[in-house]
C-alpha positions as CSV (number, residue, x, y, z in Angstrom):
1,X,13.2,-23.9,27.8
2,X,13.4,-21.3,30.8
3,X,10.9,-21.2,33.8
4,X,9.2,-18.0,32.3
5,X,8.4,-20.1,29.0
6,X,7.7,-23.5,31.0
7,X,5.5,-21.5,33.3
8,X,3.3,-19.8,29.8
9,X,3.6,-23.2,28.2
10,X,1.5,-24.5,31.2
11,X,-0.7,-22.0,31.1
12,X,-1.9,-22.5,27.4
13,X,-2.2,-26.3,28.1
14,X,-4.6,-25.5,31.1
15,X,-6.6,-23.3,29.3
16,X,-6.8,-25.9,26.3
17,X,-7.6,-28.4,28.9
18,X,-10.8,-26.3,29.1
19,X,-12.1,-25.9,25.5
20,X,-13.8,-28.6,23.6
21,X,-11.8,-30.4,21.5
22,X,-13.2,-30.7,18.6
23,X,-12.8,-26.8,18.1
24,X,-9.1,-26.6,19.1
25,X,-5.9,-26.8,17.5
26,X,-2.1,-27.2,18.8
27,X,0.8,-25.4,17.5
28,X,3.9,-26.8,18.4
29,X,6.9,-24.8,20.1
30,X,9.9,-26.2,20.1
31,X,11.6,-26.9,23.3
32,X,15.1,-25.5,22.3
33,X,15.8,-22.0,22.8
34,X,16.8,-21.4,19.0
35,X,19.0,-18.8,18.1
36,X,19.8,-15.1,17.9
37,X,21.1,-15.5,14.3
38,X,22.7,-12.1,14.5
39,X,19.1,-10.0,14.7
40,X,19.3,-9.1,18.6
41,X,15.5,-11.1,19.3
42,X,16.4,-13.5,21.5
43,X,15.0,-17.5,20.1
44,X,14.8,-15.9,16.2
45,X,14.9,-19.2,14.9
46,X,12.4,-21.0,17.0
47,X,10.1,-17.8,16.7
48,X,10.2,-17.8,12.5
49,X,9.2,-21.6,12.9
50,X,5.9,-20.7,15.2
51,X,5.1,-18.4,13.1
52,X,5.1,-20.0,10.1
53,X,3.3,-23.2,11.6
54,X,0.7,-20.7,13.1
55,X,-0.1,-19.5,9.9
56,X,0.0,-22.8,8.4
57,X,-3.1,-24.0,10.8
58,X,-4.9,-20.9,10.7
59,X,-5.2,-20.8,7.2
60,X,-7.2,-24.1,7.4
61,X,-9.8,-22.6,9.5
62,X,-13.1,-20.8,7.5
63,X,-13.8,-18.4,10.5
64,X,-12.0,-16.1,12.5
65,X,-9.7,-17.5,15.6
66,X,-9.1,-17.4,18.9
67,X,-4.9,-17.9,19.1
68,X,-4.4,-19.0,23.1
69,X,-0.3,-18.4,23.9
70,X,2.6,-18.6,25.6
71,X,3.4,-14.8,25.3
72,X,2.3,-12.0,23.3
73,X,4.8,-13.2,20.1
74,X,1.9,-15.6,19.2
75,X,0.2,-12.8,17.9
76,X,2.5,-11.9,15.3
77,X,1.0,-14.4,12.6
78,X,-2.4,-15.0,14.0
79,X,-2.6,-10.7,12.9
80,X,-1.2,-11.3,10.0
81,X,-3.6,-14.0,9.5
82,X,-6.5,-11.5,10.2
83,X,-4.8,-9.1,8.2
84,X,-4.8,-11.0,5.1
85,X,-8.6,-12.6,5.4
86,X,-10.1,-8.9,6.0
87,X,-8.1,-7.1,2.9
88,X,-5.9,-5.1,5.9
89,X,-9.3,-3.5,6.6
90,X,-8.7,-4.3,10.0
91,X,-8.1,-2.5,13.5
92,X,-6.3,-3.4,16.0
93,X,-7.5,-3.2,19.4
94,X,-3.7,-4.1,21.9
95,X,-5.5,-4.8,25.2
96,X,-2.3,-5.5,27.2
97,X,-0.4,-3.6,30.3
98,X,2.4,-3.3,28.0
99,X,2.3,-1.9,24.1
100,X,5.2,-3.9,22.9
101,X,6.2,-1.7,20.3
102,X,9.7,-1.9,21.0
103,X,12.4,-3.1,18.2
104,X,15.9,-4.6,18.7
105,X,17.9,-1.7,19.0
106,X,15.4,-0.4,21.7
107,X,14.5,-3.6,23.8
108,X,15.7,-3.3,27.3
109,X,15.5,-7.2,27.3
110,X,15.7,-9.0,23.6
111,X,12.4,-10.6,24.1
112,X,10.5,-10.5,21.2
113,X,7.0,-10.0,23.2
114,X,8.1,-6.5,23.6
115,X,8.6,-6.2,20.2
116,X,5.6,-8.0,18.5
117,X,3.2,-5.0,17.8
118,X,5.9,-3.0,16.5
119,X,7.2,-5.8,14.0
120,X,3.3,-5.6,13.1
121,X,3.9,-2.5,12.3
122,X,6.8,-2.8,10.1
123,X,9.6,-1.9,12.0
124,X,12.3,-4.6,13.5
125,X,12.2,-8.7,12.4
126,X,10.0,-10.7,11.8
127,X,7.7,-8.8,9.8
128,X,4.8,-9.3,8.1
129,X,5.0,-9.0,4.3
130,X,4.7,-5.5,3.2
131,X,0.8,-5.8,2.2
132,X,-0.2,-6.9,5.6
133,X,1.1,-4.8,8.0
134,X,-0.5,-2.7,10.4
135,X,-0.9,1.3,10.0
136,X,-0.1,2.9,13.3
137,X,-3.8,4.9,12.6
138,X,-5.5,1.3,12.7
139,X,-4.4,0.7,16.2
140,X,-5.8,1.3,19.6
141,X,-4.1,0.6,23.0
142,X,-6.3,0.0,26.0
143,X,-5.0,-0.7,29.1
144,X,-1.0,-0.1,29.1
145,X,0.4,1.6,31.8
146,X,4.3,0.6,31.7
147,X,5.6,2.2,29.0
148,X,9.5,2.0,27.7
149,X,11.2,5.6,26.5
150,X,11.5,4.7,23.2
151,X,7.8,3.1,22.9
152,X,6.3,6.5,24.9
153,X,7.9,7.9,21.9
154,X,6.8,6.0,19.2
155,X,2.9,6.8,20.0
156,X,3.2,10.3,20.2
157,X,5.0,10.1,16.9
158,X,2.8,8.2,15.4
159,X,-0.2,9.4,17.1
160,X,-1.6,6.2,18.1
161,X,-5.3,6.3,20.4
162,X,-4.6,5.3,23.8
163,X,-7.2,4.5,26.2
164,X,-6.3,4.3,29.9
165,X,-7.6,1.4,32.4
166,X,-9.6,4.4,34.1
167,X,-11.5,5.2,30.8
168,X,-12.6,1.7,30.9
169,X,-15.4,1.6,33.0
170,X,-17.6,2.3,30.3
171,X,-16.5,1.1,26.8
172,X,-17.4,4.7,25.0
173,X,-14.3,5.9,24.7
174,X,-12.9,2.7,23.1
175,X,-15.5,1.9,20.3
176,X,-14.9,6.0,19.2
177,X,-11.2,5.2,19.0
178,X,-11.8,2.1,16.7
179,X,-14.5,3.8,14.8
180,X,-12.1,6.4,14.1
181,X,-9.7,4.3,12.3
182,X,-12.7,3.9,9.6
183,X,-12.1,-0.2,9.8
184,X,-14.6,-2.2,8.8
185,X,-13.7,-5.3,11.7
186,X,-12.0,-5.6,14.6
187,X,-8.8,-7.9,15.8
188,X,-8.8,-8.1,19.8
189,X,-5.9,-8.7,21.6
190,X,-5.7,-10.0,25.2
191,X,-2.3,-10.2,27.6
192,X,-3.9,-11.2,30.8
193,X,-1.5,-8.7,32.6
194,X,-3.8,-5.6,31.5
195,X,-6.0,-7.6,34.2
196,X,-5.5,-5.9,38.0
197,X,-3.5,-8.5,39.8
198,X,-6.5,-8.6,42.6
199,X,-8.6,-10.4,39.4
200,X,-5.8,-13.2,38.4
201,X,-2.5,-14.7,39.8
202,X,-1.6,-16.2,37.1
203,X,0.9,-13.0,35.7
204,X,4.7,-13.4,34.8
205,X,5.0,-9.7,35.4
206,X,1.8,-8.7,37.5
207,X,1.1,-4.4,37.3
208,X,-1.2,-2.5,39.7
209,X,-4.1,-0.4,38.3
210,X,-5.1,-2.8,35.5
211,X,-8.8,-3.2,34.3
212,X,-11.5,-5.4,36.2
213,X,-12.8,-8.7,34.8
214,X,-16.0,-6.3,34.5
215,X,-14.2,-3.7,32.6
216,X,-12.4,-6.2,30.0
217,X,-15.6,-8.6,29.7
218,X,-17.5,-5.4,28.7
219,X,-15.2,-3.8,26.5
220,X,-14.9,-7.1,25.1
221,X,-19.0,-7.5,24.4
222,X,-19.0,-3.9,22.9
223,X,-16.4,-4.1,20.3
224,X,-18.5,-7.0,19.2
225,X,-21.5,-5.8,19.0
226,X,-20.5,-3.2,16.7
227,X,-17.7,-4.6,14.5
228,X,-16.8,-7.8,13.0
229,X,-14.5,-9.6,15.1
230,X,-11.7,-10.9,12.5
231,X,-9.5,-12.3,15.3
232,X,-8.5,-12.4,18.7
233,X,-5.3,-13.6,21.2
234,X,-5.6,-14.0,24.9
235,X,-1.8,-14.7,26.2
236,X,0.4,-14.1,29.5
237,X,-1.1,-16.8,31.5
238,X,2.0,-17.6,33.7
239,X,0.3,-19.9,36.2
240,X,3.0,-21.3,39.3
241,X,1.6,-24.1,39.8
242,X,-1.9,-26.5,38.2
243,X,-4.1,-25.3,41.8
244,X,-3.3,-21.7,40.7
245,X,-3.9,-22.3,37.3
246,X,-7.3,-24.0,38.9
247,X,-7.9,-20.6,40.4
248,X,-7.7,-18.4,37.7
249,X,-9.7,-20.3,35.1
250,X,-12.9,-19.5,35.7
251,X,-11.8,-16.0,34.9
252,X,-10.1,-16.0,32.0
253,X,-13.1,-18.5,30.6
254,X,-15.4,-15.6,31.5
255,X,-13.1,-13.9,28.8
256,X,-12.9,-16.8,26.6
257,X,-17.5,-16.3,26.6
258,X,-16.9,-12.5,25.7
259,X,-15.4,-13.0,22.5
260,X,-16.6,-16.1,21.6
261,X,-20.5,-15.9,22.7
Protein backbone atom coordinates (compact mmCIF):
# COMPACT_ATOMS: atom_id res chain seq x y z
CA UNK A 1 0.00 0.00 0.00
CA UNK A 2 1.68 3.47 -0.93
CA UNK A 3 2.05 6.36 1.63
CA UNK A 4 -0.84 8.34 -0.10
CA UNK A 5 -3.31 5.24 0.73
CA UNK A 6 -1.53 4.49 4.21
CA UNK A 7 -1.80 8.16 5.02
CA UNK A 8 -6.18 8.03 3.88
CA UNK A 9 -6.30 4.65 5.59
CA UNK A 10 -5.28 6.48 8.85
CA UNK A 11 -7.41 9.00 8.41
CA UNK A 12 -10.73 6.93 8.23
CA UNK A 13 -9.56 4.92 11.34
CA UNK A 14 -9.18 8.26 13.28
CA UNK A 15 -12.39 9.45 12.37
CA UNK A 16 -14.02 6.00 13.24
CA UNK A 17 -12.08 6.27 16.38
CA UNK A 18 -14.60 9.09 16.94
CA UNK A 19 -18.03 7.66 16.21
CA UNK A 20 -19.94 5.37 18.46
CA UNK A 21 -19.68 2.02 17.80
CA UNK A 22 -22.57 0.64 17.84
CA UNK A 23 -23.55 2.87 14.67
CA UNK A 24 -20.44 1.98 12.59
CA UNK A 25 -19.35 -0.49 10.20
CA UNK A 26 -15.87 -1.47 8.59
CA UNK A 27 -15.18 -2.26 5.15
CA UNK A 28 -12.13 -3.93 4.49
CA UNK A 29 -9.44 -2.80 1.86
CA UNK A 30 -7.08 -4.94 1.01
CA UNK A 31 -3.53 -4.11 1.51
CA UNK A 32 -2.23 -5.29 -1.93
CA UNK A 33 -2.21 -2.88 -4.71
CA UNK A 34 -4.40 -5.32 -7.04
CA UNK A 35 -4.10 -5.04 -10.56
CA UNK A 36 -4.61 -3.03 -13.75
CA UNK A 37 -6.24 -6.01 -15.55
CA UNK A 38 -5.81 -4.26 -18.81
CA UNK A 39 -8.53 -1.26 -18.01
CA UNK A 40 -5.88 1.66 -17.45
CA UNK A 41 -7.46 2.31 -13.46
CA UNK A 42 -4.76 1.69 -11.48
CA UNK A 43 -5.74 -1.27 -8.35
CA UNK A 44 -8.96 -2.48 -10.70
CA UNK A 45 -9.00 -5.57 -8.88
CA UNK A 46 -8.85 -4.42 -5.32
CA UNK A 47 -11.31 -1.51 -6.33
CA UNK A 48 -14.23 -4.12 -7.77
CA UNK A 49 -13.70 -6.02 -4.42
CA UNK A 50 -14.51 -2.70 -2.19
CA UNK A 51 -17.08 -2.09 -4.09
CA UNK A 52 -18.82 -4.98 -3.99
CA UNK A 53 -18.24 -5.50 -0.06
CA UNK A 54 -19.46 -1.78 0.29
CA UNK A 55 -22.57 -2.61 -1.16
CA UNK A 56 -22.77 -5.80 0.50
CA UNK A 57 -22.84 -3.86 4.14
CA UNK A 58 -24.86 -1.13 3.08
CA UNK A 59 -27.54 -3.10 1.94
CA UNK A 60 -27.96 -4.25 5.55
CA UNK A 61 -28.62 -0.94 6.81
CA UNK A 62 -32.64 0.37 6.94
CA UNK A 63 -31.57 4.17 6.73
CA UNK A 64 -29.53 6.20 4.68
CA UNK A 65 -25.46 6.18 5.34
CA UNK A 66 -22.71 8.04 6.07
CA UNK A 67 -19.61 6.12 3.89
CA UNK A 68 -16.26 7.63 5.71
CA UNK A 69 -13.03 6.81 3.07
CA UNK A 70 -9.91 6.52 1.97
CA UNK A 71 -10.43 8.54 -1.25
CA UNK A 72 -13.31 9.69 -3.27
CA UNK A 73 -13.55 5.89 -5.08
CA UNK A 74 -15.59 4.91 -1.88
CA UNK A 75 -18.31 6.74 -3.26
CA UNK A 76 -18.81 4.71 -6.18
CA UNK A 77 -21.16 2.01 -4.54
CA UNK A 78 -22.23 3.88 -1.50
CA UNK A 79 -24.16 6.10 -4.78
CA UNK A 80 -25.13 3.36 -6.20
CA UNK A 81 -26.47 2.30 -3.00
CA UNK A 82 -28.48 5.58 -2.72
CA UNK A 83 -29.38 5.28 -6.19
CA UNK A 84 -31.08 2.05 -6.02
CA UNK A 85 -33.07 2.74 -2.43
CA UNK A 86 -34.47 6.22 -3.80
CA UNK A 87 -35.74 4.72 -7.43
CA UNK A 88 -32.68 6.97 -9.16
CA UNK A 89 -34.79 9.87 -7.93
CA UNK A 90 -31.77 11.18 -6.51
CA UNK A 91 -29.37 14.36 -6.93
CA UNK A 92 -26.18 14.46 -6.56
CA UNK A 93 -24.68 17.20 -4.80
CA UNK A 94 -20.14 16.60 -5.60
CA UNK A 95 -18.82 18.87 -2.82
CA UNK A 96 -15.11 18.32 -3.57
CA UNK A 97 -12.12 20.72 -5.06
CA UNK A 98 -11.93 18.38 -7.75
CA UNK A 99 -15.08 16.97 -10.08
CA UNK A 100 -13.49 13.70 -10.87
CA UNK A 101 -15.23 13.14 -13.97
CA UNK A 102 -12.31 11.97 -15.76
CA UNK A 103 -12.15 8.32 -17.55
CA UNK A 104 -9.15 6.19 -18.42
CA UNK A 105 -8.29 7.41 -21.66
CA UNK A 106 -8.33 11.02 -20.09
CA UNK A 107 -6.69 10.54 -16.47
CA UNK A 108 -3.49 12.40 -16.25
CA UNK A 109 -2.70 9.90 -13.38
CA UNK A 110 -4.80 6.32 -13.49
CA UNK A 111 -6.28 6.88 -10.17
CA UNK A 112 -9.60 5.97 -10.10
CA UNK A 113 -10.69 8.98 -7.54
CA UNK A 114 -10.48 11.17 -10.61
CA UNK A 115 -12.57 9.03 -12.34
CA UNK A 116 -15.40 8.05 -9.78
CA UNK A 117 -18.21 10.56 -10.64
CA UNK A 118 -17.76 10.02 -14.17
CA UNK A 119 -17.98 6.06 -13.94
CA UNK A 120 -21.28 7.25 -11.87
CA UNK A 121 -22.20 8.61 -14.81
CA UNK A 122 -21.69 5.78 -17.12
CA UNK A 123 -18.70 6.45 -18.85
CA UNK A 124 -15.21 4.49 -18.02
CA UNK A 125 -15.12 1.04 -15.51
CA UNK A 126 -16.54 0.23 -12.96
CA UNK A 127 -19.97 1.26 -13.57
CA UNK A 128 -22.91 1.04 -12.00
CA UNK A 129 -25.57 -1.21 -13.69
CA UNK A 130 -27.32 0.60 -16.34
CA UNK A 131 -30.58 1.39 -14.09
CA UNK A 132 -28.64 3.17 -11.45
CA UNK A 133 -26.51 5.61 -12.96
CA UNK A 134 -26.44 9.10 -12.54
CA UNK A 135 -27.94 11.71 -15.26
CA UNK A 136 -25.42 14.47 -15.78
CA UNK A 137 -28.90 16.93 -15.16
CA UNK A 138 -29.01 15.25 -11.49
CA UNK A 139 -25.72 16.57 -10.60
CA UNK A 140 -24.41 19.65 -8.93
CA UNK A 141 -20.75 20.61 -8.25
CA UNK A 142 -19.92 22.89 -5.45
CA UNK A 143 -16.74 23.80 -4.66
CA UNK A 144 -14.21 22.54 -7.55
CA UNK A 145 -11.70 24.81 -8.68
CA UNK A 146 -9.01 22.49 -10.38
CA UNK A 147 -10.40 21.34 -13.28
CA UNK A 148 -8.61 18.78 -16.01
CA UNK A 149 -9.18 19.77 -19.95
CA UNK A 150 -11.08 16.99 -20.72
CA UNK A 151 -13.44 17.24 -17.37
CA UNK A 152 -13.87 21.38 -18.15
CA UNK A 153 -15.22 19.85 -21.22
CA UNK A 154 -17.37 17.35 -20.15
CA UNK A 155 -19.62 19.96 -17.95
CA UNK A 156 -20.05 22.28 -20.59
CA UNK A 157 -21.17 19.39 -22.76
CA UNK A 158 -23.27 18.13 -20.56
CA UNK A 159 -24.37 21.24 -18.96
CA UNK A 160 -23.85 20.30 -15.44
CA UNK A 161 -24.63 23.28 -12.45
CA UNK A 162 -21.60 24.37 -10.97
CA UNK A 163 -21.50 26.44 -7.94
CA UNK A 164 -18.25 28.23 -7.10
CA UNK A 165 -16.58 28.35 -3.36
CA UNK A 166 -17.43 32.27 -3.68
CA UNK A 167 -21.29 31.48 -4.20
CA UNK A 168 -21.14 29.68 -1.06
CA UNK A 169 -21.51 32.12 1.51
CA UNK A 170 -25.05 31.80 1.45
CA UNK A 171 -26.52 28.35 0.39
CA UNK A 172 -29.17 30.05 -2.28
CA UNK A 173 -27.54 29.37 -5.08
CA UNK A 174 -27.01 25.72 -4.32
CA UNK A 175 -30.59 24.47 -3.08
CA UNK A 176 -31.85 26.34 -6.77
CA UNK A 177 -29.44 24.13 -8.54
CA UNK A 178 -30.72 20.89 -6.79
CA UNK A 179 -34.20 21.91 -6.99
CA UNK A 180 -33.75 22.26 -10.57
CA UNK A 181 -32.87 18.73 -11.20
CA UNK A 182 -36.66 18.07 -10.02
CA UNK A 183 -35.21 15.20 -7.44
CA UNK A 184 -37.09 14.27 -4.82
CA UNK A 185 -33.72 13.66 -2.15
CA UNK A 186 -30.50 14.51 -2.03
CA UNK A 187 -26.94 12.41 -1.90
CA UNK A 188 -24.05 14.73 -0.35
CA UNK A 189 -20.71 14.17 -1.09
CA UNK A 190 -17.73 15.47 0.93
CA UNK A 191 -13.75 15.47 -0.14
CA UNK A 192 -12.33 17.41 2.70
CA UNK A 193 -10.02 19.20 0.06
CA UNK A 194 -13.11 21.50 -1.06
CA UNK A 195 -12.15 22.77 2.59
CA UNK A 196 -9.55 26.08 2.47
CA UNK A 197 -6.31 24.60 3.66
CA UNK A 198 -6.39 27.47 6.58
CA UNK A 199 -9.62 25.17 7.99
CA UNK A 200 -7.72 21.56 7.91
CA UNK A 201 -4.21 20.04 7.49
CA UNK A 202 -5.17 17.01 6.94
CA UNK A 203 -5.24 17.17 2.67
CA UNK A 204 -3.26 14.85 0.28
CA UNK A 205 -3.52 17.51 -2.23
CA UNK A 206 -4.40 20.86 -0.25
CA UNK A 207 -5.99 23.92 -2.89
CA UNK A 208 -6.28 27.54 -2.03
CA UNK A 209 -9.71 29.36 -2.20
CA UNK A 210 -11.76 26.44 -0.88
CA UNK A 211 -14.98 26.94 1.26
CA UNK A 212 -14.97 27.80 5.20
CA UNK A 213 -15.99 25.24 7.77
CA UNK A 214 -19.00 27.92 7.99
CA UNK A 215 -19.72 27.77 4.39
CA UNK A 216 -19.77 23.82 4.09
CA UNK A 217 -21.56 23.34 7.68
CA UNK A 218 -24.25 25.60 6.23
CA UNK A 219 -24.71 24.35 2.92
CA UNK A 220 -24.65 21.14 4.54
CA UNK A 221 -27.85 22.13 7.14
CA UNK A 222 -29.72 23.68 4.09
CA UNK A 223 -29.78 20.80 1.72
CA UNK A 224 -31.24 19.05 4.66
CA UNK A 225 -33.68 21.02 5.61
CA UNK A 226 -35.27 20.90 2.31
CA UNK A 227 -34.56 17.49 0.76
CA UNK A 228 -34.29 14.05 1.98
CA UNK A 229 -30.88 13.20 2.57
CA UNK A 230 -30.48 9.54 0.86
CA UNK A 231 -26.71 9.44 1.45
CA UNK A 232 -23.63 11.05 2.14
CA UNK A 233 -19.45 10.48 1.81
CA UNK A 234 -16.94 12.55 3.61
CA UNK A 235 -13.34 11.32 2.17
CA UNK A 236 -9.66 12.84 1.57
CA UNK A 237 -8.70 12.92 5.10
CA UNK A 238 -4.87 12.42 4.58
CA UNK A 239 -3.62 13.13 8.12
CA UNK A 240 0.63 12.99 8.52
CA UNK A 241 0.76 12.00 11.54
CA UNK A 242 -2.16 10.92 14.84
CA UNK A 243 -1.38 14.79 16.61
CA UNK A 244 -2.51 16.26 13.16
CA UNK A 245 -5.15 13.95 12.78
CA UNK A 246 -5.92 15.21 16.61
CA UNK A 247 -6.03 18.68 15.18
CA UNK A 248 -8.32 18.42 12.51
CA UNK A 249 -11.04 16.28 14.15
CA UNK A 250 -12.88 18.60 15.76
CA UNK A 251 -13.56 19.97 12.32
CA UNK A 252 -14.47 17.47 10.33
CA UNK A 253 -16.91 16.15 13.38
CA UNK A 254 -18.46 19.62 13.13
CA UNK A 255 -19.22 18.16 9.53
CA UNK A 256 -20.02 14.80 10.67
CA UNK A 257 -23.16 17.03 13.13
CA UNK A 258 -24.36 18.74 9.81
CA UNK A 259 -25.40 15.82 8.08
CA UNK A 260 -26.16 13.74 10.70
CA UNK A 261 -28.05 16.11 13.33
Amino acid sequence: MSARAMRLADGAEAIRGDLPASATRTVEVPAESGDALGTGVLRFSALLGVRDRLLHSLATVPDWALTIGGDCGVSLGAVEHAMRRTDGDLAVVWLDAHPDLNVPDDSPSGAFTGMVLRALCGDGELLPDAAHRLHPDRLVLGGIRDVDPAESAFIDEKQISRVGAEQLDHPGLLLDAVRATGAGSVYVHIDLDVLDPAVITGLANPLPFGLSLEQLTGAVAALRAEFPLAGATIAGFSPASPLDAEADLPTILRVIGALTR
